[in-house]
C-alpha positions as CSV (number, residue, x, y, z in Angstrom):
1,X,-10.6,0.5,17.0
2,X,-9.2,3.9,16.3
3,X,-10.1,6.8,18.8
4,X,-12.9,8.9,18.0
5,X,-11.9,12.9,17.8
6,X,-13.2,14.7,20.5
7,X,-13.6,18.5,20.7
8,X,-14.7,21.0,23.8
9,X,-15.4,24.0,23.6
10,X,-18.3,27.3,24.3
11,X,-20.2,29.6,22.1
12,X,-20.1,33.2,23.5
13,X,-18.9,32.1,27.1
14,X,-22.3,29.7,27.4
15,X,-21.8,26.2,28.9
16,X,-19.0,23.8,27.7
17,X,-20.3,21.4,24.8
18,X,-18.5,18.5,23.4
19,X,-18.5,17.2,19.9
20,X,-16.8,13.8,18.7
21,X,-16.2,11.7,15.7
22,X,-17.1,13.3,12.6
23,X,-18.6,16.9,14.1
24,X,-15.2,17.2,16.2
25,X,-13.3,16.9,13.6
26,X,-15.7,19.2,11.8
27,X,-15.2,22.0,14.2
28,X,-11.5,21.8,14.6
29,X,-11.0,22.1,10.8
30,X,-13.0,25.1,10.7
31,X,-11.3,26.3,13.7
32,X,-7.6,25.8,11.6
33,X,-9.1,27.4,8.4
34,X,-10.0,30.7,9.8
35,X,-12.3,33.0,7.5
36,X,-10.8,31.3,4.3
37,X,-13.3,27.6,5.4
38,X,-13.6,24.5,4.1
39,X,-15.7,22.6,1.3
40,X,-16.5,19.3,0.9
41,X,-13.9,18.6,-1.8
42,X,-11.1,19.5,0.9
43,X,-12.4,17.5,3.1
44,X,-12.9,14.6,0.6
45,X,-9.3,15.3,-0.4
46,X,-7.8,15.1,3.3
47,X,-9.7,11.5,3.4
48,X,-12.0,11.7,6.2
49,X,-15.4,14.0,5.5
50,X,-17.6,12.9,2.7
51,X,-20.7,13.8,3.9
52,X,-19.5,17.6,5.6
53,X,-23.2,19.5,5.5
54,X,-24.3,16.9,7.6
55,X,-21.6,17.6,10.2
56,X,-22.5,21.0,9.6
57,X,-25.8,20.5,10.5
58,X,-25.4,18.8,13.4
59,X,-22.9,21.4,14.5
60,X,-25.5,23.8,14.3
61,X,-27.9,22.3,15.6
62,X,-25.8,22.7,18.7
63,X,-25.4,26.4,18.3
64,X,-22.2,26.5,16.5
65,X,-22.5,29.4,14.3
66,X,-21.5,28.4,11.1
67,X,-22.0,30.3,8.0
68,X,-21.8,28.5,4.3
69,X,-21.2,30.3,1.0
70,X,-22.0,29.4,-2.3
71,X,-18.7,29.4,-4.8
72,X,-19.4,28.5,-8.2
73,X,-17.1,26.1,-10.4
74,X,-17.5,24.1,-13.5
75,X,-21.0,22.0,-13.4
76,X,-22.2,23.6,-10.8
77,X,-21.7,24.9,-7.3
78,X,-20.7,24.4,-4.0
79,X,-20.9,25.5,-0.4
80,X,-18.0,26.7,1.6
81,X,-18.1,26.5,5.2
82,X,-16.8,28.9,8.0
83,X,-17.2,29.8,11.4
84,X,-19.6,33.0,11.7
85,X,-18.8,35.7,13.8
């Protein structure tokens, strides 16, 4: 069995939270990708995130604040995530 990612970290010096698996290695990308963010495409493309809003969501759901724009392309649109703030 492969290890699971693990990430610590705070939100405005509050108390020390811990993500793993999937929202780990969530936060650490956006961590790495600085104002430009992810999508779901890069994720897709890197081979591990096909489902990254819901990672998203779970990350805010425990305070992360994450912010999510919309970028049009051919067919439609989609969101592009980044760490808010």
């Amino acid at each position: 069995m492969r290890n699971a990612a693990k990430a610590s970290f705070r939100i405005n010096g509050g108390p020390l939270k811990v993500a793993t698996g999937r929202e780990a290695q969530t936060i650490i990308a956006l961590v790495h990708a600085g104002s430009t963010g992810i999508t779901s495409l890069e994720t897709f493309k890197a081979g591990w995130a096909v489902r990254l809003g819901a990672y998203v969501f779970d990350l805010k759901k425990m305070g992360v604040p994450i912010q999510a724009k919309r970028e049009p392309h051919d067919g439609g649109n989609h969101a592009r995530y980044s760490l808010a703030g």
